[in-house]
N, CA, C, O and CB atoms as a CASP TS submission, in Angstrom:
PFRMAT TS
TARGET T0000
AUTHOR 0000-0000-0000
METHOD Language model
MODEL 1
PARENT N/A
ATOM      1  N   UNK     1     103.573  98.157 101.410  1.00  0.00           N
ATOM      2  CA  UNK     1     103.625  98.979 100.229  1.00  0.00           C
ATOM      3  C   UNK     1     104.442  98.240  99.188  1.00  0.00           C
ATOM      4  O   UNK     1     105.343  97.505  99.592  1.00  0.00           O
ATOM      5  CB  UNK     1     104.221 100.377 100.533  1.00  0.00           C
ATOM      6  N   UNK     2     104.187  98.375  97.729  1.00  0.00           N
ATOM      7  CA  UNK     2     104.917  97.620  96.721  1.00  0.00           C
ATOM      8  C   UNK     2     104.631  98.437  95.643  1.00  0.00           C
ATOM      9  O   UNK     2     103.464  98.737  95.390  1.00  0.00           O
ATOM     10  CB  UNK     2     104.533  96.123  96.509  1.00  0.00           C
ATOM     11  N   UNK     3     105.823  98.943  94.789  1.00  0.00           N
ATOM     12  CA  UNK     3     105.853  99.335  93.780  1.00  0.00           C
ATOM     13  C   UNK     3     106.427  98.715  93.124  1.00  0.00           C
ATOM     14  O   UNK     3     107.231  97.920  93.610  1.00  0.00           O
ATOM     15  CB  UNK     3     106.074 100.220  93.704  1.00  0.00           C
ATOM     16  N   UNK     4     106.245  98.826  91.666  1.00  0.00           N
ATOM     17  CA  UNK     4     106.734  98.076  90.413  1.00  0.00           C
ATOM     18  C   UNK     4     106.677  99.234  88.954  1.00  0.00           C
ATOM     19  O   UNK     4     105.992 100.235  88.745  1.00  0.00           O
ATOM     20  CB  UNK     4     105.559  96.565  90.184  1.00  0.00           C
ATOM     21  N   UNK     5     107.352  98.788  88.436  1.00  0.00           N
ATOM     22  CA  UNK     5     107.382  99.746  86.906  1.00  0.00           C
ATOM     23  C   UNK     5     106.850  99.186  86.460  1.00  0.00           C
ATOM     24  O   UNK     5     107.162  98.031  86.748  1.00  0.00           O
ATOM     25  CB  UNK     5     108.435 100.111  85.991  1.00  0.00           C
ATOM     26  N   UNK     6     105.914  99.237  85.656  1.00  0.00           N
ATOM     27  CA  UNK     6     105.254  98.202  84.470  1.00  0.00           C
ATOM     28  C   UNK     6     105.532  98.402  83.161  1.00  0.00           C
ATOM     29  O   UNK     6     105.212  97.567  82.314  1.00  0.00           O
ATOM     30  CB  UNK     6     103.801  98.201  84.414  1.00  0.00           C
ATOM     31  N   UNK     7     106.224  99.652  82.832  1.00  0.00           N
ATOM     32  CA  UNK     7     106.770  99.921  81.169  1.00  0.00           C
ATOM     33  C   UNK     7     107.537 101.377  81.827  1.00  0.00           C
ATOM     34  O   UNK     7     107.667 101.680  83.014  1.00  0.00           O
ATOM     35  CB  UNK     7     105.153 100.239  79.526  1.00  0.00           C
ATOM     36  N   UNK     8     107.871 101.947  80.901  1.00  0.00           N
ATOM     37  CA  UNK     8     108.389 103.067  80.386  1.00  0.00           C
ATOM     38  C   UNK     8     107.669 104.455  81.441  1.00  0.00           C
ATOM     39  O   UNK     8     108.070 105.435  82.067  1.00  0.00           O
ATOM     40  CB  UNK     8     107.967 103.054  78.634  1.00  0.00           C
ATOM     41  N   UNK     9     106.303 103.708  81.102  1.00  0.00           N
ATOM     42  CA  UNK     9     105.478 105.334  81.584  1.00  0.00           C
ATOM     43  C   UNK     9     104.700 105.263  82.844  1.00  0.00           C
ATOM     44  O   UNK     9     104.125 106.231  83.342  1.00  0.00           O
ATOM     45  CB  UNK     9     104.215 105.909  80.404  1.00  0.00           C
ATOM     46  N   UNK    10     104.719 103.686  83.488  1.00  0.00           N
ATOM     47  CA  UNK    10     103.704 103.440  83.921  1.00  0.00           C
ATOM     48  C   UNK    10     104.217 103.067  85.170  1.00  0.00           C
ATOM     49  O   UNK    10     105.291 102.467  85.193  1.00  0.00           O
ATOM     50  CB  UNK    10     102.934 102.633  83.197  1.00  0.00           C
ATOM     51  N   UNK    11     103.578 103.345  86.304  1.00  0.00           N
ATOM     52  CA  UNK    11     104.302 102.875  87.967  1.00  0.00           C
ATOM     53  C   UNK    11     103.115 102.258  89.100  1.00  0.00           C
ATOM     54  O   UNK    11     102.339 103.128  89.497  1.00  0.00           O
ATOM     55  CB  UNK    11     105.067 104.571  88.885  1.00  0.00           C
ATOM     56  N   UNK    12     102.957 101.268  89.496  1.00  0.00           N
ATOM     57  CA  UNK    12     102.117 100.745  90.225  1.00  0.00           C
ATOM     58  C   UNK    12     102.405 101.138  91.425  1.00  0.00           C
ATOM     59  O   UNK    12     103.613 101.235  91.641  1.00  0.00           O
ATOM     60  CB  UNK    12     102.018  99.525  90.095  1.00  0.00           C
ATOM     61  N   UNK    13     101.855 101.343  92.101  1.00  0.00           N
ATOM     62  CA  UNK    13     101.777 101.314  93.663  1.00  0.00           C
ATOM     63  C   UNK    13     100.846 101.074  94.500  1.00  0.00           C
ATOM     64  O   UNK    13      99.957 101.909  94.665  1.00  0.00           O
ATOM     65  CB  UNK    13     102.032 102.238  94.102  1.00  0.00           C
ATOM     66  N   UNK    14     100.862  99.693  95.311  1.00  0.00           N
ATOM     67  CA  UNK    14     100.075  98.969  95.997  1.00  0.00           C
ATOM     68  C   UNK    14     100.220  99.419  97.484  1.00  0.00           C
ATOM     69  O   UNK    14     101.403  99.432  97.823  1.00  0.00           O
ATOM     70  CB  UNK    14     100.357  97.576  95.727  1.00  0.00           C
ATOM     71  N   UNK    15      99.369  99.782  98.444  1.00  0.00           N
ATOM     72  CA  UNK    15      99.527 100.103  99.755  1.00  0.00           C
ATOM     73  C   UNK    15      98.764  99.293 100.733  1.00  0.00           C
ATOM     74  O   UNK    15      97.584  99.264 100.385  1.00  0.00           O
ATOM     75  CB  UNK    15      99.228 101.395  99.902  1.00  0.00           C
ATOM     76  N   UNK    16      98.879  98.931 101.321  1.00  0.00           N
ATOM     77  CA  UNK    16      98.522  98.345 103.118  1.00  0.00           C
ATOM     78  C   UNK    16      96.938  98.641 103.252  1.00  0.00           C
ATOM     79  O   UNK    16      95.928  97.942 103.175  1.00  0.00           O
ATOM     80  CB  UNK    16      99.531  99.482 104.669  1.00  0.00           C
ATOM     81  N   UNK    17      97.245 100.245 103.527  1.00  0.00           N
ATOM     82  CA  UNK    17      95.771 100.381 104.036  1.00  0.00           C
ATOM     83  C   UNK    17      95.865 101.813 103.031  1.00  0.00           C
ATOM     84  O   UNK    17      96.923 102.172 102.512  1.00  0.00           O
ATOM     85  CB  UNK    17      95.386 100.519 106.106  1.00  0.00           C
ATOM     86  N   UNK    18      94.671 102.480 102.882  1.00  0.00           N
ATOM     87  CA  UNK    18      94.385 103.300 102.483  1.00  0.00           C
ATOM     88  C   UNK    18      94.642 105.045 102.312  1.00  0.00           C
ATOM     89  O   UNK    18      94.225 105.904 103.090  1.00  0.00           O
ATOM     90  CB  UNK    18      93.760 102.910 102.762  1.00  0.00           C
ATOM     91  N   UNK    19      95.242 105.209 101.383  1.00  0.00           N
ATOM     92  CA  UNK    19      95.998 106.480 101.212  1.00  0.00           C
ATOM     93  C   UNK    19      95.631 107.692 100.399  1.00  0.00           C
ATOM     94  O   UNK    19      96.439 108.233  99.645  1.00  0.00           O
ATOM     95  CB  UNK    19      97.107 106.152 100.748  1.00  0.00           C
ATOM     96  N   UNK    20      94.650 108.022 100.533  1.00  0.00           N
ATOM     97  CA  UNK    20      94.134 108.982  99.784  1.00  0.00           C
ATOM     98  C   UNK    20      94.377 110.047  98.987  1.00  0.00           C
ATOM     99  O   UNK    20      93.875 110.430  97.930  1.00  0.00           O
ATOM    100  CB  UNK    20      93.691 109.297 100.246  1.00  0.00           C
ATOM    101  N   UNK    21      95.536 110.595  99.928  1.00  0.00           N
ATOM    102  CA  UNK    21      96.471 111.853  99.118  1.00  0.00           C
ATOM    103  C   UNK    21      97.808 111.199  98.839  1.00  0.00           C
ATOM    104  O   UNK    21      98.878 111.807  98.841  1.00  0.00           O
ATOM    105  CB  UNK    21      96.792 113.401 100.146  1.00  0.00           C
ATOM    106  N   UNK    22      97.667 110.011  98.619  1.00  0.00           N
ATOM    107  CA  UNK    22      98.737 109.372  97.568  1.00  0.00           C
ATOM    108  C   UNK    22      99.364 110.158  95.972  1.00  0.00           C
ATOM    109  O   UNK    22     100.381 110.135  95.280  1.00  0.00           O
ATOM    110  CB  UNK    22      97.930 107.974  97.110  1.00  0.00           C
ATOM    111  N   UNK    23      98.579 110.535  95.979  1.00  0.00           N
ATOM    112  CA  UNK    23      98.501 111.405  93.868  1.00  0.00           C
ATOM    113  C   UNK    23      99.613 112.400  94.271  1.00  0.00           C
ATOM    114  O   UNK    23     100.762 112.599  93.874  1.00  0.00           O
ATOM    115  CB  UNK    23      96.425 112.711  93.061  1.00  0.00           C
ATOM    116  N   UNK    24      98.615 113.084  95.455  1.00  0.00           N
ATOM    117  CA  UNK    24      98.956 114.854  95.521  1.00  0.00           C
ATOM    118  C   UNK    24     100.353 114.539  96.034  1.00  0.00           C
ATOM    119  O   UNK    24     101.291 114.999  95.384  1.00  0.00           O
ATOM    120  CB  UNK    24      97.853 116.077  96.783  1.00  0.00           C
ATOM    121  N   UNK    25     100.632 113.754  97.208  1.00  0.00           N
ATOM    122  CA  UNK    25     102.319 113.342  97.486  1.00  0.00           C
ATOM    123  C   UNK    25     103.179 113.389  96.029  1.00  0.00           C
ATOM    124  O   UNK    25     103.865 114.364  95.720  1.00  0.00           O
ATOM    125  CB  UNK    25     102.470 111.510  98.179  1.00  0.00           C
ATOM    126  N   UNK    26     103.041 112.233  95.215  1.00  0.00           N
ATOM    127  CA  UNK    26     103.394 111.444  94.065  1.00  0.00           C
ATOM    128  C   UNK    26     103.530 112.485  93.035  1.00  0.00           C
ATOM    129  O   UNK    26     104.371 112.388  92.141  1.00  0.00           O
ATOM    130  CB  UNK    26     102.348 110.312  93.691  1.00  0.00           C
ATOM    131  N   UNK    27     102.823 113.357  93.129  1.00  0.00           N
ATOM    132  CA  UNK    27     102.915 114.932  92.271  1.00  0.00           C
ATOM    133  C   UNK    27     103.515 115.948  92.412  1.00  0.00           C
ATOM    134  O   UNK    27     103.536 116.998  91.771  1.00  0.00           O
ATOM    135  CB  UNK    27     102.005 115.586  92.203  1.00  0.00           C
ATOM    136  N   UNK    28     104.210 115.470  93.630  1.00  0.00           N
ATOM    137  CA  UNK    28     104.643 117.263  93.767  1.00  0.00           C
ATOM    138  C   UNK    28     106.280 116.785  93.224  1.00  0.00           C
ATOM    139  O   UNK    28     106.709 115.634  93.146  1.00  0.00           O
ATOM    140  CB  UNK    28     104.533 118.272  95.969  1.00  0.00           C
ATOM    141  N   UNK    29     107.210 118.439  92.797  1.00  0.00           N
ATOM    142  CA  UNK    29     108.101 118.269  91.964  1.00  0.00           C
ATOM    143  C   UNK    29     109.558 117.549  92.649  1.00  0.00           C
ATOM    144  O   UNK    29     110.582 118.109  92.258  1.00  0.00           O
ATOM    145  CB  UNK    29     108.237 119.625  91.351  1.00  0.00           C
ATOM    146  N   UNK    30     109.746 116.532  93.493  1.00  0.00           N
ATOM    147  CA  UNK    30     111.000 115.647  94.149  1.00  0.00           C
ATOM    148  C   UNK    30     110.287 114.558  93.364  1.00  0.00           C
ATOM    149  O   UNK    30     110.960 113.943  92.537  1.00  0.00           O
ATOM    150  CB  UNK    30     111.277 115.431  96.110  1.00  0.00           C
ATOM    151  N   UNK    31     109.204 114.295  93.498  1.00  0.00           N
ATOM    152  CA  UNK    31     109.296 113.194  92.400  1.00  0.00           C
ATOM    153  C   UNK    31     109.270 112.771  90.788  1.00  0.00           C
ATOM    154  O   UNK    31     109.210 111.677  90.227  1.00  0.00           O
ATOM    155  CB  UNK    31     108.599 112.695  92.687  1.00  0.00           C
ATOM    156  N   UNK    32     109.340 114.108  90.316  1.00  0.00           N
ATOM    157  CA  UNK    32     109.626 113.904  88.881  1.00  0.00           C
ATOM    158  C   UNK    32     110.586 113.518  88.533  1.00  0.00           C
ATOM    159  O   UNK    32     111.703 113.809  88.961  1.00  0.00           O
ATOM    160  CB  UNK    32     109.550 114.743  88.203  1.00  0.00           C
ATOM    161  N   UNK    33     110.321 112.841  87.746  1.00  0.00           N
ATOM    162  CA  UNK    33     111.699 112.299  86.675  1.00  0.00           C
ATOM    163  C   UNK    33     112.589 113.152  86.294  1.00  0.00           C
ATOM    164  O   UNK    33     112.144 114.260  85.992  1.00  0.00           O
ATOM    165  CB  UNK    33     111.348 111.779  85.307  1.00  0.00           C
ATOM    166  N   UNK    34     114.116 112.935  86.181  1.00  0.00           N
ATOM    167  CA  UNK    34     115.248 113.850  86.031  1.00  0.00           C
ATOM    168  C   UNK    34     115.549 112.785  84.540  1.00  0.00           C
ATOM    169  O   UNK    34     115.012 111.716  84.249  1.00  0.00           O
ATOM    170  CB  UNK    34     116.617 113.989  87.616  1.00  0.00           C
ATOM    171  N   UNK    35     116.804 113.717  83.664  1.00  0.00           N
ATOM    172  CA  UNK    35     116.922 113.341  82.798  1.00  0.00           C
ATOM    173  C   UNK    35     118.607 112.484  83.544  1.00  0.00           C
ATOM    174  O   UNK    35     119.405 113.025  84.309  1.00  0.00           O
ATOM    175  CB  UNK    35     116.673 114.494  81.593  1.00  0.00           C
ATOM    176  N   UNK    36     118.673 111.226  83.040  1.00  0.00           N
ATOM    177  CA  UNK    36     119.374 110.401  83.354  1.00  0.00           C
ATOM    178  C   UNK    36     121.170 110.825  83.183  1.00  0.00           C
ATOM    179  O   UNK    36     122.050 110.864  84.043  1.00  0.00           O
ATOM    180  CB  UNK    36     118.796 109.304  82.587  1.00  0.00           C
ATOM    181  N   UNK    37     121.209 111.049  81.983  1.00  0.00           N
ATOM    182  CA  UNK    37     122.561 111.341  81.449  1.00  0.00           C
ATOM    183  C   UNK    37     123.058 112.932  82.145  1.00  0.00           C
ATOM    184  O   UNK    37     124.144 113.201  82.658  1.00  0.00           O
ATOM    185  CB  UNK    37     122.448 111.351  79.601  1.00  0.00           C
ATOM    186  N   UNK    38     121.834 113.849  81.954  1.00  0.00           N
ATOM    187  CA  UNK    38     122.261 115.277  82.591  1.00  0.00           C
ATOM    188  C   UNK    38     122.867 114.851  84.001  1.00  0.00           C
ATOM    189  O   UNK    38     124.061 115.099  84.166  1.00  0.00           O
ATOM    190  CB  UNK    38     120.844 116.444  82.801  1.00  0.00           C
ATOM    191  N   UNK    39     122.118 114.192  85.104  1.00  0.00           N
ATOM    192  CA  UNK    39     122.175 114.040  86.170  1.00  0.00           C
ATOM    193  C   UNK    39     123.586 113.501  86.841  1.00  0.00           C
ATOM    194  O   UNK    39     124.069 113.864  87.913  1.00  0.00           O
ATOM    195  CB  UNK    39     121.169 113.392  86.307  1.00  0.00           C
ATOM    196  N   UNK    40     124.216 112.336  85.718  1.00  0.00           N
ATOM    197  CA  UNK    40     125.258 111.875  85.822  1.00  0.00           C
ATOM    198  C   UNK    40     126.412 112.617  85.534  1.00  0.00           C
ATOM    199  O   UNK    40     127.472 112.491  86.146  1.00  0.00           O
ATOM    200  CB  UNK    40     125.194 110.967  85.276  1.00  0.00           C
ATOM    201  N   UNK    41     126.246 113.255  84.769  1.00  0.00           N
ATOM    202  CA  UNK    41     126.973 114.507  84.655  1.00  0.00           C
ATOM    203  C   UNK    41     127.949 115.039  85.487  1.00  0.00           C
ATOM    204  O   UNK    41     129.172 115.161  85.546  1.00  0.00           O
ATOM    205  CB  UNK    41     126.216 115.348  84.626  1.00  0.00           C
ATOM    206  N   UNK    42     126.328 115.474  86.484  1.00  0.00           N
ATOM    207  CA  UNK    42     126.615 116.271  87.477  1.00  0.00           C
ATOM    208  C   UNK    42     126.587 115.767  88.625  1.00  0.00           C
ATOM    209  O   UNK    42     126.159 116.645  89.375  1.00  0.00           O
ATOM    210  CB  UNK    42     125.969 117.204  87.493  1.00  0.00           C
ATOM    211  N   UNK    43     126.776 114.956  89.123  1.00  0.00           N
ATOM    212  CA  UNK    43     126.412 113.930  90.110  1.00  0.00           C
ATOM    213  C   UNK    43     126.325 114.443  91.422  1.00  0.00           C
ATOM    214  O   UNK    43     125.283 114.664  92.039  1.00  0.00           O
ATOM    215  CB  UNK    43     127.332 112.843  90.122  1.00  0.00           C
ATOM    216  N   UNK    44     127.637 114.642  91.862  1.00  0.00           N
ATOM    217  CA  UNK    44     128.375 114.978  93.142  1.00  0.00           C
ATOM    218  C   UNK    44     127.246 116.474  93.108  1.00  0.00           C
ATOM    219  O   UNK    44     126.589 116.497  94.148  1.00  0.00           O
ATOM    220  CB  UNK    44     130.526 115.186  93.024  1.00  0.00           C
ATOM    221  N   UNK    45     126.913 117.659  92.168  1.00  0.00           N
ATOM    222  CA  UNK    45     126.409 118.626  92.189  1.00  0.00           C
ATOM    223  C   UNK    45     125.698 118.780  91.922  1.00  0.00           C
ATOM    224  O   UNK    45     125.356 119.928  92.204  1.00  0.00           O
ATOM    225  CB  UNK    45     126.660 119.179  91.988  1.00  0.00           C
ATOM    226  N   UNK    46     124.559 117.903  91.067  1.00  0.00           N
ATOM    227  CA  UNK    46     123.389 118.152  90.630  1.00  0.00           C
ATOM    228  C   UNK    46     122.246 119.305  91.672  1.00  0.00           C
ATOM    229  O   UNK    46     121.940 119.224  92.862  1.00  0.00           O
ATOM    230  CB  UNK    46     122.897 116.669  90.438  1.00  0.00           C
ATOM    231  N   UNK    47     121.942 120.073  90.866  1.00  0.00           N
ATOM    232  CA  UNK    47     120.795 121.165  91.954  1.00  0.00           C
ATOM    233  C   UNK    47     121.442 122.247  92.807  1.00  0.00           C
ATOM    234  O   UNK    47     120.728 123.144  93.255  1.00  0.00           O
ATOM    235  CB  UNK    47     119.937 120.220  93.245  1.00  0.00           C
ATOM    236  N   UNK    48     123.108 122.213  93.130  1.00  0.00           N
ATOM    237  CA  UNK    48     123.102 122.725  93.753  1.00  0.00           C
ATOM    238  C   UNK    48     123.607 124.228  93.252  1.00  0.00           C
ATOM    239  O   UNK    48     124.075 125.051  94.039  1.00  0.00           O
ATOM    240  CB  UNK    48     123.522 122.022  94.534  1.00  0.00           C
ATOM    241  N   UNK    49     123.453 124.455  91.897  1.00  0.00           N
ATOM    242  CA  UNK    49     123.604 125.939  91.811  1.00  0.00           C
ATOM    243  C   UNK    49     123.220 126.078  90.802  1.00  0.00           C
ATOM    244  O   UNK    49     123.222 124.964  90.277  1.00  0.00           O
ATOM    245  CB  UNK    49     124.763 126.599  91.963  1.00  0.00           C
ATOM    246  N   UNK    50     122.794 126.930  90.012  1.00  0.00           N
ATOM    247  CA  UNK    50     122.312 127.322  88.189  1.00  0.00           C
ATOM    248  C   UNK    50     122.855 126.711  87.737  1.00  0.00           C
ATOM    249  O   UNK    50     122.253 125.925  87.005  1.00  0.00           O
ATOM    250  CB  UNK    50     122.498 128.581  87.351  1.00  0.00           C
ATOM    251  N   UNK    51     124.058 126.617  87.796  1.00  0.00           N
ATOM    252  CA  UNK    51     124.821 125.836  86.333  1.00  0.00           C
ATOM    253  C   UNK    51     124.517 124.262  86.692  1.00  0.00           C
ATOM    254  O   UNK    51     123.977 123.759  85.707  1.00  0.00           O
ATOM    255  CB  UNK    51     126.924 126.145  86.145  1.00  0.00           C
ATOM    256  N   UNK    52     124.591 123.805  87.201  1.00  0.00           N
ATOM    257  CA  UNK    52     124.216 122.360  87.817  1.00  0.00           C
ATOM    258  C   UNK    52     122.761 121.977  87.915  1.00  0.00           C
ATOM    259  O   UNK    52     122.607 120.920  88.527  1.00  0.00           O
ATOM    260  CB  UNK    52     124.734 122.246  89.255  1.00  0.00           C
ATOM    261  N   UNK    53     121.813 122.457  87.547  1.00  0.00           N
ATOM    262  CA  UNK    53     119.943 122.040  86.795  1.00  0.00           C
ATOM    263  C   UNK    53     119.939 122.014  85.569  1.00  0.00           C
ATOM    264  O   UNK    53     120.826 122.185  84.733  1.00  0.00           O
ATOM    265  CB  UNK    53     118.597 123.152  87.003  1.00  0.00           C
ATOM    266  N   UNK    54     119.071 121.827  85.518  1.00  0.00           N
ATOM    267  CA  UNK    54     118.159 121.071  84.283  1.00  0.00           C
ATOM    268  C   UNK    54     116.898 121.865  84.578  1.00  0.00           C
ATOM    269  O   UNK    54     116.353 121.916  85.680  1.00  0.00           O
ATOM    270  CB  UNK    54     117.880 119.148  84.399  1.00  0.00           C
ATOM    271  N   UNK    55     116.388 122.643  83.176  1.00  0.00           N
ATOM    272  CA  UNK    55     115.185 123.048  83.323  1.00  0.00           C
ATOM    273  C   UNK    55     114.371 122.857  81.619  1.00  0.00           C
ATOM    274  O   UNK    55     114.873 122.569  80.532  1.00  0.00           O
ATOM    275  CB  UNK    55     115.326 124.646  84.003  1.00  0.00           C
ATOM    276  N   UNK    56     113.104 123.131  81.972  1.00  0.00           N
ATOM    277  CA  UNK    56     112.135 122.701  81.367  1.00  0.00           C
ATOM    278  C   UNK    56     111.177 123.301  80.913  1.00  0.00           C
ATOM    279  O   UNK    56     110.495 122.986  79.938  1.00  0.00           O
ATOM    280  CB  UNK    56     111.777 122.051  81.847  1.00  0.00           C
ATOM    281  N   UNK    57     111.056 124.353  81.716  1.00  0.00           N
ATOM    282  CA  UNK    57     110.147 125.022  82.069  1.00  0.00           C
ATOM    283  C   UNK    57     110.130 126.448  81.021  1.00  0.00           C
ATOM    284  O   UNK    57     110.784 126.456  79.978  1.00  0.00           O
ATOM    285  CB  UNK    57     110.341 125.188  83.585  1.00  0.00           C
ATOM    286  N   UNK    58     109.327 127.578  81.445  1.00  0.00           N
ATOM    287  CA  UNK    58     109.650 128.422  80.193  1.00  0.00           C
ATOM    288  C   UNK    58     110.547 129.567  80.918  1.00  0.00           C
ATOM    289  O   UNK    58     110.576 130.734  80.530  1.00  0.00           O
ATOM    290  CB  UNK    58     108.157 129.074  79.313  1.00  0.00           C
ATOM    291  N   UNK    59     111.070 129.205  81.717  1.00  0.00           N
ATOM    292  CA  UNK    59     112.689 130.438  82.630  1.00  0.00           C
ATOM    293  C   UNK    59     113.548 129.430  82.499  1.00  0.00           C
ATOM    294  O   UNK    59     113.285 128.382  81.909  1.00  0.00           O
ATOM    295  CB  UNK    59     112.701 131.102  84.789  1.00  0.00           C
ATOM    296  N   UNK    60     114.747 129.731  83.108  1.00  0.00           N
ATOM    297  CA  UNK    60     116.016 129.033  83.408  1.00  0.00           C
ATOM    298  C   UNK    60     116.649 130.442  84.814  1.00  0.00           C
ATOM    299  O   UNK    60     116.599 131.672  84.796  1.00  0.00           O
ATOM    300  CB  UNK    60     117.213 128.803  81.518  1.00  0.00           C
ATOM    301  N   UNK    61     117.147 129.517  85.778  1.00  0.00           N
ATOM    302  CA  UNK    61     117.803 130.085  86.895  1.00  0.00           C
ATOM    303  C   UNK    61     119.000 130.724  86.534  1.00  0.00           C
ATOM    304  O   UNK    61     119.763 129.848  86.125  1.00  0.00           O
ATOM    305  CB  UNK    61     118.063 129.144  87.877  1.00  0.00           C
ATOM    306  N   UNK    62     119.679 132.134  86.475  1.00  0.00           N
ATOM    307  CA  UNK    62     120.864 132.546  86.567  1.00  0.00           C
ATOM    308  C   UNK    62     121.472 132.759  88.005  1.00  0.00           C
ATOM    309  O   UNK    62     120.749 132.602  88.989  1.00  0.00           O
ATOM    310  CB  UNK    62     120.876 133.625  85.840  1.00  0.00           C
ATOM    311  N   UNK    63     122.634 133.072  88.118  1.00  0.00           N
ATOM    312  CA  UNK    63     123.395 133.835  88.576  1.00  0.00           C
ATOM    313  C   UNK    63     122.998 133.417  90.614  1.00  0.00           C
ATOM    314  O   UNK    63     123.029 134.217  91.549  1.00  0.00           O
ATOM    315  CB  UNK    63     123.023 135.505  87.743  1.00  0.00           C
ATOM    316  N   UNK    64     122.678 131.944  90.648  1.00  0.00           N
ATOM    317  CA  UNK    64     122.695 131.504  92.045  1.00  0.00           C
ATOM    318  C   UNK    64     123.483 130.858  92.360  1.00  0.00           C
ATOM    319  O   UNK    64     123.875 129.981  91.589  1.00  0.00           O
ATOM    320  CB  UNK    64     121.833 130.965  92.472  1.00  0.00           C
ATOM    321  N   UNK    65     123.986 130.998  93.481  1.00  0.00           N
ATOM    322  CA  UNK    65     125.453 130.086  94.016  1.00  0.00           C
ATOM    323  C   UNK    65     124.726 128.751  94.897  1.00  0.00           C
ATOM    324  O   UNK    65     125.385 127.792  95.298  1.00  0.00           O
ATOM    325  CB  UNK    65     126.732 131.269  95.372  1.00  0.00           C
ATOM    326  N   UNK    66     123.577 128.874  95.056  1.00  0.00           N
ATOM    327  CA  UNK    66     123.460 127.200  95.801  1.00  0.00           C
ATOM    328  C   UNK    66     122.876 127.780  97.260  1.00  0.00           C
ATOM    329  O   UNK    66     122.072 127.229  98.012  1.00  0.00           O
ATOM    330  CB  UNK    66     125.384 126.090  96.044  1.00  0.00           C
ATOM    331  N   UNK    67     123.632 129.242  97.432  1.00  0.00           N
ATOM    332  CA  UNK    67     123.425 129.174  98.661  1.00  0.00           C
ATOM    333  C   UNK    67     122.628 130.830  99.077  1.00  0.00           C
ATOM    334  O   UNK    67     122.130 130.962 100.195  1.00  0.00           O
ATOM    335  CB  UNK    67     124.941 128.761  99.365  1.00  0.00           C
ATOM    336  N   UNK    68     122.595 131.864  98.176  1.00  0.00           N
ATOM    337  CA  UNK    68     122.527 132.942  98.242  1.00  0.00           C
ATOM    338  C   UNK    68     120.595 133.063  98.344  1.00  0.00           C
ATOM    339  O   UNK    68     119.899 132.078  98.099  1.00  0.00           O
ATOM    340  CB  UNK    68     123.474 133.560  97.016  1.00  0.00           C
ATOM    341  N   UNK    69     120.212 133.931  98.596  1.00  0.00           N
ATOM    342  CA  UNK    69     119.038 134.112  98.426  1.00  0.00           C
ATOM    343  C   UNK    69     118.288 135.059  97.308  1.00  0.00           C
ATOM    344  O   UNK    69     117.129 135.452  97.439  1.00  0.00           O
ATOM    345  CB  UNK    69     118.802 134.394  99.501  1.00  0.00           C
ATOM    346  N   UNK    70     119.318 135.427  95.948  1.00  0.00           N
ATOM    347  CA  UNK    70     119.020 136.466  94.804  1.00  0.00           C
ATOM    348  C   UNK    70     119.073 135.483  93.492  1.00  0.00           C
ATOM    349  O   UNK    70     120.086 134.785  93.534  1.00  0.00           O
ATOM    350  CB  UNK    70     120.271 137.852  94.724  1.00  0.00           C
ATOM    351  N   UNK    71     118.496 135.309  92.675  1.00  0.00           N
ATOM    352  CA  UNK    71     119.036 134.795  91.969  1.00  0.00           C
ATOM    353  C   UNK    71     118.344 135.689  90.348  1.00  0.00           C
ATOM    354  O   UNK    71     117.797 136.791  90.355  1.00  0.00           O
ATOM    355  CB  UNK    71     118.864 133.225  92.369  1.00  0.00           C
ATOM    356  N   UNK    72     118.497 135.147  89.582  1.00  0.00           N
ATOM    357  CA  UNK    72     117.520 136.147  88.173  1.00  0.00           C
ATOM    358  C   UNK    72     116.622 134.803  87.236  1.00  0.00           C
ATOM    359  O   UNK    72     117.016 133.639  87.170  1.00  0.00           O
ATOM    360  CB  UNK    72     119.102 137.237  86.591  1.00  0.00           C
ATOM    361  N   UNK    73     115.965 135.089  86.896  1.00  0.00           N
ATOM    362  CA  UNK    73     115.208 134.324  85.824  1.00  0.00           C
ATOM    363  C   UNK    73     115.340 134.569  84.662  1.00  0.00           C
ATOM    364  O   UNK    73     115.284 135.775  84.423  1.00  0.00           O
ATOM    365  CB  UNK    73     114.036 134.354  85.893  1.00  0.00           C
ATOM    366  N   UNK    74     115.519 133.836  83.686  1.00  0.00           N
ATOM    367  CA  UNK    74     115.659 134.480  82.386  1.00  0.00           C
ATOM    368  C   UNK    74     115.044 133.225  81.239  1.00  0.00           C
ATOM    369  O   UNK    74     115.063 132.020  81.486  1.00  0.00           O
ATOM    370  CB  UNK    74     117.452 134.964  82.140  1.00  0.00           C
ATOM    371  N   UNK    75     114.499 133.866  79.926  1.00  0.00           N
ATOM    372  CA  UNK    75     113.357 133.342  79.275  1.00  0.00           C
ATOM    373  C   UNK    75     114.316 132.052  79.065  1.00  0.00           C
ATOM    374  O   UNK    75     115.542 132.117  79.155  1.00  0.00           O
ATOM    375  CB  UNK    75     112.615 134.246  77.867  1.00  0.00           C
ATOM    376  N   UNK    76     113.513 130.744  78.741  1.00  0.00           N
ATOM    377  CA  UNK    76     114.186 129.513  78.513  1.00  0.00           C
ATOM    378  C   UNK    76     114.093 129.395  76.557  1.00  0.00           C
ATOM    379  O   UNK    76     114.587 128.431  75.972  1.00  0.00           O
ATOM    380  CB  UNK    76     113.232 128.098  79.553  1.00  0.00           C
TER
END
């Protein structure tokens, strides 16, 4: 297997033998891009409670400790 960046937007990935659900892996949300500076931030904590994400999306997470199973959504 060999990957390479080729610019900014663009990511090669060469494999052995044949991988079909390569995309659908490569797509799901652990491999998206995080924003660099937020992340550093938070380093030691990144993800592990509301106040410590980054969102994008059209909610934002309240009122979760990392570990609880309640948390609230609220418009982004």
């Amino acid at each position: 297997m060999g990957i390479k960046a080729i610019d900014d937007k663009t990511l090669e990935v060469k494999y052995e033998n044949p991988y079909p659900y390569a995309k659908d892996i490569l797509s799901m949300s652990a491999f998206y891009p995080i924003n660099e500076k937020f992340y550093n931030d938070h380093k030691d904590n990144f993800g592990m409670n509301a106040d410590n994400a980054l969102y994008n999306g059209p909610y934002v997470l309240k009122d979760w400790d990392g570990t609880g199973l309640t948390w609230k959504l609220e418009k982004n």
